[in-house]
PDB file of N, CA, C and O in Angstrom:
ATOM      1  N   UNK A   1     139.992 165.427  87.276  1.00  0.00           N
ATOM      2  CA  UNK A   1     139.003 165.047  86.291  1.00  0.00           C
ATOM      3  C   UNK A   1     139.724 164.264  85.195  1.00  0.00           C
ATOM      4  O   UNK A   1     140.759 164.554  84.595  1.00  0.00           O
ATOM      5  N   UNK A   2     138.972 163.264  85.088  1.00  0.00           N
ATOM      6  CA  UNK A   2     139.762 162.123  83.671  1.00  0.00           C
ATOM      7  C   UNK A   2     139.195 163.178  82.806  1.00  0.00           C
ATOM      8  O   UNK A   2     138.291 164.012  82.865  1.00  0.00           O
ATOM      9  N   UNK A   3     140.595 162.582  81.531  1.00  0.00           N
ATOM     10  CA  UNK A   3     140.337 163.261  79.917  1.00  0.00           C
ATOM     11  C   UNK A   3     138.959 162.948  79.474  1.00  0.00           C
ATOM     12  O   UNK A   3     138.395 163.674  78.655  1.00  0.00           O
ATOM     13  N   UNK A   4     138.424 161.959  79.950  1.00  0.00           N
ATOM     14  CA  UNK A   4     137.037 161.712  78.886  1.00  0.00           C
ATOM     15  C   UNK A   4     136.233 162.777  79.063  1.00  0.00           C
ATOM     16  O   UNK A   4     135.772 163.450  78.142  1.00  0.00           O
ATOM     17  N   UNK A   5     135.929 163.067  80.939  1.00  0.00           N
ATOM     18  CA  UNK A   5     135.385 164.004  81.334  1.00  0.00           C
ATOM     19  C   UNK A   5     135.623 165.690  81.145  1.00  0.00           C
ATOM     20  O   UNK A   5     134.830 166.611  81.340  1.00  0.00           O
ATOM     21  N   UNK A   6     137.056 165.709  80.683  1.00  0.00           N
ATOM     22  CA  UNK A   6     137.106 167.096  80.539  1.00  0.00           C
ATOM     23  C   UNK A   6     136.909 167.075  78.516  1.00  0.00           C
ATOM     24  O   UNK A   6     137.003 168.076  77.806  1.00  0.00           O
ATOM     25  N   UNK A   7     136.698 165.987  78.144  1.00  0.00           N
ATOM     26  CA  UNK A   7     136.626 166.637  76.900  1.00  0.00           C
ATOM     27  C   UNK A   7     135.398 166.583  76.435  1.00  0.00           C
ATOM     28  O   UNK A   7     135.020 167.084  75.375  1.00  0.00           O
ATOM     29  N   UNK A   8     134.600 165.843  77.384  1.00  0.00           N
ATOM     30  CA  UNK A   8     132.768 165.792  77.478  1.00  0.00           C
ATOM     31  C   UNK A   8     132.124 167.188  77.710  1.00  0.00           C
ATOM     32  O   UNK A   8     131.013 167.563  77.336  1.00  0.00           O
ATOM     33  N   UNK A   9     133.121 167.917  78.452  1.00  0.00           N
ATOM     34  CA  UNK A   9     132.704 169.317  79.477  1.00  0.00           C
ATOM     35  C   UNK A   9     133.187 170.190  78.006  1.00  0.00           C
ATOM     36  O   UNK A   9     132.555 170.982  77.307  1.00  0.00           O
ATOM     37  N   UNK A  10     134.190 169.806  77.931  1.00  0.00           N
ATOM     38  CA  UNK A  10     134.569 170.841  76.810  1.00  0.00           C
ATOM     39  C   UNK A  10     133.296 170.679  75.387  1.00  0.00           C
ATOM     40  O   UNK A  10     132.703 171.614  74.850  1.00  0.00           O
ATOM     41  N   UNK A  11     133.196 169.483  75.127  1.00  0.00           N
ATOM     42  CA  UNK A  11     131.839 169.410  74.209  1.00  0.00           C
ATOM     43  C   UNK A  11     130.420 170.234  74.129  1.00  0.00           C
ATOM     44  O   UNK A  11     129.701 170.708  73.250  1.00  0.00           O
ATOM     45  N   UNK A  12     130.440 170.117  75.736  1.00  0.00           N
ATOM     46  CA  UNK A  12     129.147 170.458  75.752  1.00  0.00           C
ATOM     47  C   UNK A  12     128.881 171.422  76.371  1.00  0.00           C
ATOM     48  O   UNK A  12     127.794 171.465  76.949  1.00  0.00           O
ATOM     49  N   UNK A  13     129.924 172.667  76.460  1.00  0.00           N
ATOM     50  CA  UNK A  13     130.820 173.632  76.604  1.00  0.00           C
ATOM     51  C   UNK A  13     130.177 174.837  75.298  1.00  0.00           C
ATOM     52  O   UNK A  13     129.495 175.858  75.208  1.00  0.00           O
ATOM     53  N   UNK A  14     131.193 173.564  74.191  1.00  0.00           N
ATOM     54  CA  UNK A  14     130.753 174.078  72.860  1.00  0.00           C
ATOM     55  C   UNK A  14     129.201 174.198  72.349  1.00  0.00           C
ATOM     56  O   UNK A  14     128.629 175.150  71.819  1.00  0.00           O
ATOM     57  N   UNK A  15     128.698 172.827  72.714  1.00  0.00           N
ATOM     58  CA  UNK A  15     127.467 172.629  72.294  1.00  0.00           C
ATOM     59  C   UNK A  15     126.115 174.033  72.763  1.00  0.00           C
ATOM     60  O   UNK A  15     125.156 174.392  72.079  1.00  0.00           O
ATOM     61  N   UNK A  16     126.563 174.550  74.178  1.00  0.00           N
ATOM     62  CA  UNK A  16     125.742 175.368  74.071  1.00  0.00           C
ATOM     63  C   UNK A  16     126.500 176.292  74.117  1.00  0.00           C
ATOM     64  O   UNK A  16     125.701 177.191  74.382  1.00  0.00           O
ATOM     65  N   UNK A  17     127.242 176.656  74.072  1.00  0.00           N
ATOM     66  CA  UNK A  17     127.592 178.359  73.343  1.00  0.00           C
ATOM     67  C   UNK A  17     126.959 178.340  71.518  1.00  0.00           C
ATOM     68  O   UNK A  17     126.586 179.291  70.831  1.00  0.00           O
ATOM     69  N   UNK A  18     127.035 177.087  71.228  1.00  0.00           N
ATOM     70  CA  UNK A  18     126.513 177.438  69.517  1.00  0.00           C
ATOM     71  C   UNK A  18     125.438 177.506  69.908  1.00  0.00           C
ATOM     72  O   UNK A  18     124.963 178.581  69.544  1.00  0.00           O
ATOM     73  N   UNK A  19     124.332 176.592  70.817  1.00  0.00           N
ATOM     74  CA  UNK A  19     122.950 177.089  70.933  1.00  0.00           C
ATOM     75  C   UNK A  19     122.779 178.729  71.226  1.00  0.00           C
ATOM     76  O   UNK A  19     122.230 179.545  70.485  1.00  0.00           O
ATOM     77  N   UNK A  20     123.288 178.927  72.274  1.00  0.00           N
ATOM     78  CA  UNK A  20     123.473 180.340  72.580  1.00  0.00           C
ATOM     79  C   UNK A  20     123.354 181.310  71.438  1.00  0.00           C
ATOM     80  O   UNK A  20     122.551 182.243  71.436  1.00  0.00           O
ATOM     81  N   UNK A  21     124.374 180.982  70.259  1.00  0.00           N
ATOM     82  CA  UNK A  21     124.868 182.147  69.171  1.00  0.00           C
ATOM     83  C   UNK A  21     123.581 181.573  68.688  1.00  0.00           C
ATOM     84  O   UNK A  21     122.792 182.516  68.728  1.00  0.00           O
ATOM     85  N   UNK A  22     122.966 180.523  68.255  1.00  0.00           N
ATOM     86  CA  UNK A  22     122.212 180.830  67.279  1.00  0.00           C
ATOM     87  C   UNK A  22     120.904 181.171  67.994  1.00  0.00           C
ATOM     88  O   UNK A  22     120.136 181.352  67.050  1.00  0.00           O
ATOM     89  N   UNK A  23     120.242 181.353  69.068  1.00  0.00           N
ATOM     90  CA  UNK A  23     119.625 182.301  69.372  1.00  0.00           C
ATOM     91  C   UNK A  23     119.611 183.768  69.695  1.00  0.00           C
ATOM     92  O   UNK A  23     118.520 184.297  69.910  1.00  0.00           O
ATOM     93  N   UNK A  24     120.645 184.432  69.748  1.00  0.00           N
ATOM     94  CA  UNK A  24     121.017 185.178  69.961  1.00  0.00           C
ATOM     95  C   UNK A  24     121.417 186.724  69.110  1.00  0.00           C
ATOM     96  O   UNK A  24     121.317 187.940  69.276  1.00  0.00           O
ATOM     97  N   UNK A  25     122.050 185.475  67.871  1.00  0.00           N
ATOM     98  CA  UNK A  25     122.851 185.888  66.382  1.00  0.00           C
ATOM     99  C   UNK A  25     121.028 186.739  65.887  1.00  0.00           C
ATOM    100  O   UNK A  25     119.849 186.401  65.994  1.00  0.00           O
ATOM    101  N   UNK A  26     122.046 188.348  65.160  1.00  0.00           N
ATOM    102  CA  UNK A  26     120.394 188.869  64.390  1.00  0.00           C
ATOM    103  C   UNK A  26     120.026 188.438  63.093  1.00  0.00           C
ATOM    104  O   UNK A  26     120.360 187.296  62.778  1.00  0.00           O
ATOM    105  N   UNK A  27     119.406 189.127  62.283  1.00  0.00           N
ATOM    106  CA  UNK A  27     118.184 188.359  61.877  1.00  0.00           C
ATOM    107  C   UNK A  27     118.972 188.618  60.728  1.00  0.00           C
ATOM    108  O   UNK A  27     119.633 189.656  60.704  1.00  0.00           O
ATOM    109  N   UNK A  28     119.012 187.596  59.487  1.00  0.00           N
ATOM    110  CA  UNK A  28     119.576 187.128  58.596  1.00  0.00           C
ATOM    111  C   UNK A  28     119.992 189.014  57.363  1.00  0.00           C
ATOM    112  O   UNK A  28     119.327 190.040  57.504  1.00  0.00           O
ATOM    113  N   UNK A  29     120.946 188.898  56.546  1.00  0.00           N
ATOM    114  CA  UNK A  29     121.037 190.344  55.998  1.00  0.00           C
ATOM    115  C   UNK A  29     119.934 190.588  55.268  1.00  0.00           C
ATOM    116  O   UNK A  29     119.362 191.675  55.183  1.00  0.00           O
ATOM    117  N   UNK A  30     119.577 189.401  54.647  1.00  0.00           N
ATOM    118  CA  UNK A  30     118.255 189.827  53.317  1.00  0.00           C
ATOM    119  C   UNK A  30     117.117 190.098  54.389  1.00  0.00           C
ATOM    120  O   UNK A  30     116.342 190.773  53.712  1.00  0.00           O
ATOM    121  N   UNK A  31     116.492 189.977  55.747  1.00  0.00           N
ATOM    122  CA  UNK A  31     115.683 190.258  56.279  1.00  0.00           C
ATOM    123  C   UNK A  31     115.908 191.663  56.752  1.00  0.00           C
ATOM    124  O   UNK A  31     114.966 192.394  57.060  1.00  0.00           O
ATOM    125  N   UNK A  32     116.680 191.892  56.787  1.00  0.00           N
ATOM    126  CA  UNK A  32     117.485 193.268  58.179  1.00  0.00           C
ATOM    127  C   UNK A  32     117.125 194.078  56.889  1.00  0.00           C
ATOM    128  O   UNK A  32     116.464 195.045  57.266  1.00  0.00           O
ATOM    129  N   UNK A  33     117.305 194.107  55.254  1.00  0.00           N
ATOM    130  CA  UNK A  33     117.241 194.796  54.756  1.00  0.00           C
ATOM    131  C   UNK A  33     115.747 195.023  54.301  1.00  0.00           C
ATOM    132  O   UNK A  33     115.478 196.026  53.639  1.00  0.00           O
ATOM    133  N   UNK A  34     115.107 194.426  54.524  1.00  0.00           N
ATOM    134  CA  UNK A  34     113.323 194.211  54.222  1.00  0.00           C
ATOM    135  C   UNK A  34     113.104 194.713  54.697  1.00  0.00           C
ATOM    136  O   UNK A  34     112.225 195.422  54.207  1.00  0.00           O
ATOM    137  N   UNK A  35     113.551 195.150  56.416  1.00  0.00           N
ATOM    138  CA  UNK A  35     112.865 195.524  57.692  1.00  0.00           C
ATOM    139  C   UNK A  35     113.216 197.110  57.230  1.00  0.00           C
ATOM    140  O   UNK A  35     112.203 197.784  57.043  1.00  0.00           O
ATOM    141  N   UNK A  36     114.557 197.837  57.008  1.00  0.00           N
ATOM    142  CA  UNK A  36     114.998 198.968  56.628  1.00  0.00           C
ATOM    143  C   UNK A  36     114.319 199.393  55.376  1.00  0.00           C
ATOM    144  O   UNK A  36     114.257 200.621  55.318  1.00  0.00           O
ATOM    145  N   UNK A  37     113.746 198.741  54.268  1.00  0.00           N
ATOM    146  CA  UNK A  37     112.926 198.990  52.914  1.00  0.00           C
ATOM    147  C   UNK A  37     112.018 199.484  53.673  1.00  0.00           C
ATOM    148  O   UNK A  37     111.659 200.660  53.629  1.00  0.00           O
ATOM    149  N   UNK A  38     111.558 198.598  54.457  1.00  0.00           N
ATOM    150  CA  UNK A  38     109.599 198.662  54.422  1.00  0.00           C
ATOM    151  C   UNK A  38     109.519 200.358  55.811  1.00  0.00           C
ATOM    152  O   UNK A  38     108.703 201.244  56.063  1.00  0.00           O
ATOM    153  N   UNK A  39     110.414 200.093  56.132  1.00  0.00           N
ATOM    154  CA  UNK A  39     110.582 201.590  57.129  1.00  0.00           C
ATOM    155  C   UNK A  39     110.492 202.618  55.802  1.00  0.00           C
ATOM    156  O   UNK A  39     109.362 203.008  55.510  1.00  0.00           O
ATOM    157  N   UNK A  40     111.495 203.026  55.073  1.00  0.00           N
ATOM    158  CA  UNK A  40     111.755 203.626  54.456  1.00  0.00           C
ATOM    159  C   UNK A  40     110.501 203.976  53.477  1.00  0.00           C
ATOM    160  O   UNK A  40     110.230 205.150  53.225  1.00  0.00           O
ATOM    161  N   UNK A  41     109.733 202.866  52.925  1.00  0.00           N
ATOM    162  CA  UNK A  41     108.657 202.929  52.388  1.00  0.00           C
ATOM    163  C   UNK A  41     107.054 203.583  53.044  1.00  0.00           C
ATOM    164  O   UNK A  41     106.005 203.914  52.491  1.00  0.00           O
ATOM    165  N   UNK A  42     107.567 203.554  54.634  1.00  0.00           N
ATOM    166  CA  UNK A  42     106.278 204.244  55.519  1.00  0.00           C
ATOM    167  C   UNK A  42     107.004 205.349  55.452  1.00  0.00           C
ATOM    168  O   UNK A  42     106.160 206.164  55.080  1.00  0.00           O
ATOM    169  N   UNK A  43     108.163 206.017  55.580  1.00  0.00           N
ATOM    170  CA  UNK A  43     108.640 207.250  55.344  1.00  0.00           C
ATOM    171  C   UNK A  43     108.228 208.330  54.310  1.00  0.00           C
ATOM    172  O   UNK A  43     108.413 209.547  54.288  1.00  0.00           O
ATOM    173  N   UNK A  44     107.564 207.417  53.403  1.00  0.00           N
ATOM    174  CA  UNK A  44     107.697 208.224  51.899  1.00  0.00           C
ATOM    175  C   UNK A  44     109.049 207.835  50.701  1.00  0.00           C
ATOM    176  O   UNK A  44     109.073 208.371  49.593  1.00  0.00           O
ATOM    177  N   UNK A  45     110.047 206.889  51.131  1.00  0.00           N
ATOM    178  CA  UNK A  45     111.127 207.154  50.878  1.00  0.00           C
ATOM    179  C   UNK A  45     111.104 205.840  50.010  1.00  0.00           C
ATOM    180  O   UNK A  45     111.172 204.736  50.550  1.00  0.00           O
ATOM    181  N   UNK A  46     111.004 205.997  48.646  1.00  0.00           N
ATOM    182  CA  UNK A  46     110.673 204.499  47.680  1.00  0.00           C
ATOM    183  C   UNK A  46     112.008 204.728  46.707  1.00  0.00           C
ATOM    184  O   UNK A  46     112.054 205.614  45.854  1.00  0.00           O
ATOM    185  N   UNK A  47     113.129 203.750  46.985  1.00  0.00           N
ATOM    186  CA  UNK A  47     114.029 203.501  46.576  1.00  0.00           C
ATOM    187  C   UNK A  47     114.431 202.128  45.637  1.00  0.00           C
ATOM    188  O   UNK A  47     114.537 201.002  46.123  1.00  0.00           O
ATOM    189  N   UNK A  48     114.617 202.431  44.296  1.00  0.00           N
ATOM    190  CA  UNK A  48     114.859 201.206  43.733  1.00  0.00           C
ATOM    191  C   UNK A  48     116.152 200.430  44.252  1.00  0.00           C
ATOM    192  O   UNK A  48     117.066 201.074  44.767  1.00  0.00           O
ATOM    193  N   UNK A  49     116.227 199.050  44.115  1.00  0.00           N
ATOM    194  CA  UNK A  49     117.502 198.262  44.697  1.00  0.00           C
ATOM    195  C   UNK A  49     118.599 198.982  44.579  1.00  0.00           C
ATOM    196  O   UNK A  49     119.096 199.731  45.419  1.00  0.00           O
ATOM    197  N   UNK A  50     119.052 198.676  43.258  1.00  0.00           N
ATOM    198  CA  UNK A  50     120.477 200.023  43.255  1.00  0.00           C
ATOM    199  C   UNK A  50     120.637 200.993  43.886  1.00  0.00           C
ATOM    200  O   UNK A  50     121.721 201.083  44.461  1.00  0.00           O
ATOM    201  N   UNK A  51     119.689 202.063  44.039  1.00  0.00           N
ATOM    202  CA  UNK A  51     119.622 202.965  44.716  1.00  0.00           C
ATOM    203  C   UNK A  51     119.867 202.411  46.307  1.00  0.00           C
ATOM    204  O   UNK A  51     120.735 203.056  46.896  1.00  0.00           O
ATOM    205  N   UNK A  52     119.359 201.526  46.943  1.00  0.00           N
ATOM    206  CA  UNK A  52     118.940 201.000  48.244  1.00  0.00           C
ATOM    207  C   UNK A  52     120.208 200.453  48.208  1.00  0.00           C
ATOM    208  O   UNK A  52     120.843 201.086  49.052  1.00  0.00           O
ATOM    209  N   UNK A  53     121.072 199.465  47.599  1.00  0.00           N
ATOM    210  CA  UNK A  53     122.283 199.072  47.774  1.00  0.00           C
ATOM    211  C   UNK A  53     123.209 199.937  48.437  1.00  0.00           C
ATOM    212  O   UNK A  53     123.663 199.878  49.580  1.00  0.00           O
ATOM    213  N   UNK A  54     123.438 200.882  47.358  1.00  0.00           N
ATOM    214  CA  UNK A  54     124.211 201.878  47.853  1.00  0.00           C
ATOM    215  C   UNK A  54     124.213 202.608  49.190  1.00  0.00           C
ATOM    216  O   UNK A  54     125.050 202.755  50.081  1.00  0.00           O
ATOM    217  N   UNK A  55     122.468 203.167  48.912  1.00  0.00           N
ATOM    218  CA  UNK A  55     122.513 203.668  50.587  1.00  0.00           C
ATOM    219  C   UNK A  55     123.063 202.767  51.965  1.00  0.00           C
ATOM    220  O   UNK A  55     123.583 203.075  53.037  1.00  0.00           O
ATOM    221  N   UNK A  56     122.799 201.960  51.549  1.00  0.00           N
ATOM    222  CA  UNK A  56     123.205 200.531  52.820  1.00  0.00           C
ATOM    223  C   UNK A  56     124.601 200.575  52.791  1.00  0.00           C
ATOM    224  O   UNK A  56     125.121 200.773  53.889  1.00  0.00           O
ATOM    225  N   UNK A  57     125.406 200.434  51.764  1.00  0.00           N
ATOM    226  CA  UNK A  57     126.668 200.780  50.987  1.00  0.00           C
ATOM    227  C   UNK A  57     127.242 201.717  52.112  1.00  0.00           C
ATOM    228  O   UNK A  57     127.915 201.452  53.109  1.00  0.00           O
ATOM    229  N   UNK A  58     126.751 202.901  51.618  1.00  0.00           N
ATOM    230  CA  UNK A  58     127.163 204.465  52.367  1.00  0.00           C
ATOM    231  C   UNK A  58     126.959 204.401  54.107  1.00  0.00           C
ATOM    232  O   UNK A  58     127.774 204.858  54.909  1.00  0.00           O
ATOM    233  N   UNK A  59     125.771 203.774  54.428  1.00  0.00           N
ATOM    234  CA  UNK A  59     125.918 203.678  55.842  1.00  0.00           C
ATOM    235  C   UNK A  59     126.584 202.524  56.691  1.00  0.00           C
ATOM    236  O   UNK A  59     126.559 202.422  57.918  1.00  0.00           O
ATOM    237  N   UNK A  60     127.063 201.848  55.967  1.00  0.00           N
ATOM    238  CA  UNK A  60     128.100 200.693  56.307  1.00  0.00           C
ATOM    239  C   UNK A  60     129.246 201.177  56.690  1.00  0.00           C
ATOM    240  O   UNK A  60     129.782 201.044  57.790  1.00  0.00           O
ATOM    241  N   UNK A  61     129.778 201.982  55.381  1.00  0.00           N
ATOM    242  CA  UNK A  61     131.517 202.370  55.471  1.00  0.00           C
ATOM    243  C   UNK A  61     131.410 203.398  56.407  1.00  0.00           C
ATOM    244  O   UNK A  61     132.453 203.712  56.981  1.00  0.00           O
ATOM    245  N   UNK A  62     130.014 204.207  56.793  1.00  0.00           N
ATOM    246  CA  UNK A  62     130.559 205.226  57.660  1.00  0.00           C
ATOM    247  C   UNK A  62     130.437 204.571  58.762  1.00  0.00           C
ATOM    248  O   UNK A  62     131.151 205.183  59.557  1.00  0.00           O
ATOM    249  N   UNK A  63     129.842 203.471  59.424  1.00  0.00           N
ATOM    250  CA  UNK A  63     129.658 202.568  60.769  1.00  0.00           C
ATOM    251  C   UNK A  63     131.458 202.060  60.658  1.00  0.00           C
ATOM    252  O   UNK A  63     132.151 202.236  61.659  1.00  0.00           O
ATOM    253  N   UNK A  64     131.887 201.641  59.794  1.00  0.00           N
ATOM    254  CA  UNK A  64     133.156 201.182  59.800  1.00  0.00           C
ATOM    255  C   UNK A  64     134.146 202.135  60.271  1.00  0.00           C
ATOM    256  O   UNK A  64     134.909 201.992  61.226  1.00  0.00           O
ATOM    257  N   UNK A  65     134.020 203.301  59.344  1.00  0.00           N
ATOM    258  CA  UNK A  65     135.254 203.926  59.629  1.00  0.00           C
ATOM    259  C   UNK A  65     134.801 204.852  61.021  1.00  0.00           C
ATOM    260  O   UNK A  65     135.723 205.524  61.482  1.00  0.00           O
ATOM    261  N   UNK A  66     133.651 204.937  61.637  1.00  0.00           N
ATOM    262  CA  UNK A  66     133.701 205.165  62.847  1.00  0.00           C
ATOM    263  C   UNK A  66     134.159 204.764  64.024  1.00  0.00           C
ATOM    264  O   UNK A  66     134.659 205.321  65.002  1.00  0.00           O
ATOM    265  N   UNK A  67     133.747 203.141  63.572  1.00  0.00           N
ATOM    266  CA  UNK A  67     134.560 202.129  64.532  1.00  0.00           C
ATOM    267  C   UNK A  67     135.832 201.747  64.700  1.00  0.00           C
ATOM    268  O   UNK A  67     136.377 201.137  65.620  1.00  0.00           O
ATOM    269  N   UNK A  68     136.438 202.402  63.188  1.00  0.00           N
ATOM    270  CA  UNK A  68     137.977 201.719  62.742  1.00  0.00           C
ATOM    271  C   UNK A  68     138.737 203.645  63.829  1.00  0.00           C
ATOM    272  O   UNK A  68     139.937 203.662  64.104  1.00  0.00           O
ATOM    273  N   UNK A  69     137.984 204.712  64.169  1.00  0.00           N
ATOM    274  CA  UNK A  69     138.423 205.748  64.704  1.00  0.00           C
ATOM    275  C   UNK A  69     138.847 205.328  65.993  1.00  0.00           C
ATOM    276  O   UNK A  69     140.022 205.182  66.332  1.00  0.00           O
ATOM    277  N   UNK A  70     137.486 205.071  66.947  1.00  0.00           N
ATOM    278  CA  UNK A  70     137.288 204.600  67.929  1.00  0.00           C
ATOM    279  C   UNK A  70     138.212 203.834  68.731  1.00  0.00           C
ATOM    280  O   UNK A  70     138.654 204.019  69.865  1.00  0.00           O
ATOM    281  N   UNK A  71     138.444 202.701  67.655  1.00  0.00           N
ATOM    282  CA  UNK A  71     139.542 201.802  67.844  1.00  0.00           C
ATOM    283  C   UNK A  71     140.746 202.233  68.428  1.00  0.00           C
ATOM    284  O   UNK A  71     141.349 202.100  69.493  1.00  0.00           O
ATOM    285  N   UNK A  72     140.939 203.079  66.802  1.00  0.00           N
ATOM    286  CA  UNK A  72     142.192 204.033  67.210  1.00  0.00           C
ATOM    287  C   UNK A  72     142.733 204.844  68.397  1.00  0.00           C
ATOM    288  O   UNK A  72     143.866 205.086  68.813  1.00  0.00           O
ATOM    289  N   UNK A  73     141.397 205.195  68.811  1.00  0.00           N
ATOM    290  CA  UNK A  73     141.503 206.381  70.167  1.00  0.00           C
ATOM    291  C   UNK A  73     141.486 205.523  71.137  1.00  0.00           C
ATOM    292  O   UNK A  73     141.326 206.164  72.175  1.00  0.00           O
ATOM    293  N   UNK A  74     141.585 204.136  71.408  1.00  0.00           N
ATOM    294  CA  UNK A  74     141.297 203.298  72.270  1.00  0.00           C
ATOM    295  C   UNK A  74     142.814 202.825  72.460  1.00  0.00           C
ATOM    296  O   UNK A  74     143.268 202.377  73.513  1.00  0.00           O
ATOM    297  N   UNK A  75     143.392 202.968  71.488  1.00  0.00           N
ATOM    298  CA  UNK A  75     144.942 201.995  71.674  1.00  0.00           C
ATOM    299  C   UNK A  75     145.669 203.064  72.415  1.00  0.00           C
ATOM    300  O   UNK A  75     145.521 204.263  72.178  1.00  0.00           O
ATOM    301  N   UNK A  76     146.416 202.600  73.270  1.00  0.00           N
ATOM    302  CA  UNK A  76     147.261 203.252  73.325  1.00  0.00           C
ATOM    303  C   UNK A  76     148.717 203.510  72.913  1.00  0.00           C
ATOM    304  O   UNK A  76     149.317 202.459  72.689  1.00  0.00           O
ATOM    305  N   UNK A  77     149.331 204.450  72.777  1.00  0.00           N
ATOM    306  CA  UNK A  77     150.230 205.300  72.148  1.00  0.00           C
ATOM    307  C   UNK A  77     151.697 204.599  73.137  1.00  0.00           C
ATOM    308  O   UNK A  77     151.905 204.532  74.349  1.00  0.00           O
ATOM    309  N   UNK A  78     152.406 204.212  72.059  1.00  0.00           N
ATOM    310  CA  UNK A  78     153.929 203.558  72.134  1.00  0.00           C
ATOM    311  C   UNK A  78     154.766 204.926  72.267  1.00  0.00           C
ATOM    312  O   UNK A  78     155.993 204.893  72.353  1.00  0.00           O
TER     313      UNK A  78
END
């Protein structure tokens, strides 16, 4: 394959893997958090922003440091 052709392939390679991600990719943070309010609000559960920050806050670092465990138990040992 000539260079033109492999760097055409490689283009359009790229071109749809970004189509790909951006259909694919979820739904923007300020929406994801609307969607989690308005749950919370059929719950009974009416949280001012600050308040709502935080909680998002708190369930972040524990998704993290679950994953940052996980990780851990995944490597293996030198």
């Amino acid at each position: 394959m000539s260079r033109v052709n492999s760097v055409l392939a490689l283009l359009g390679g790229a071109a749809i893997g970004a189509i790909i991600a951006l259909l694919l990719a979820p739904a923007k943070g300020e929406d994801t958090r609307e969607k989690i309010s308005e749950v919370l609000r059929e719950k009974g559960i009416n949280l001012n922003k600050e308040e709502f920050n935080k909680l998002i806050d708190a369930i972040e670092s524990r998704f993290r440091k679950k994953d940052a465990e996980e990780a851990a138990i995944e490597e293996p040992e030198e």
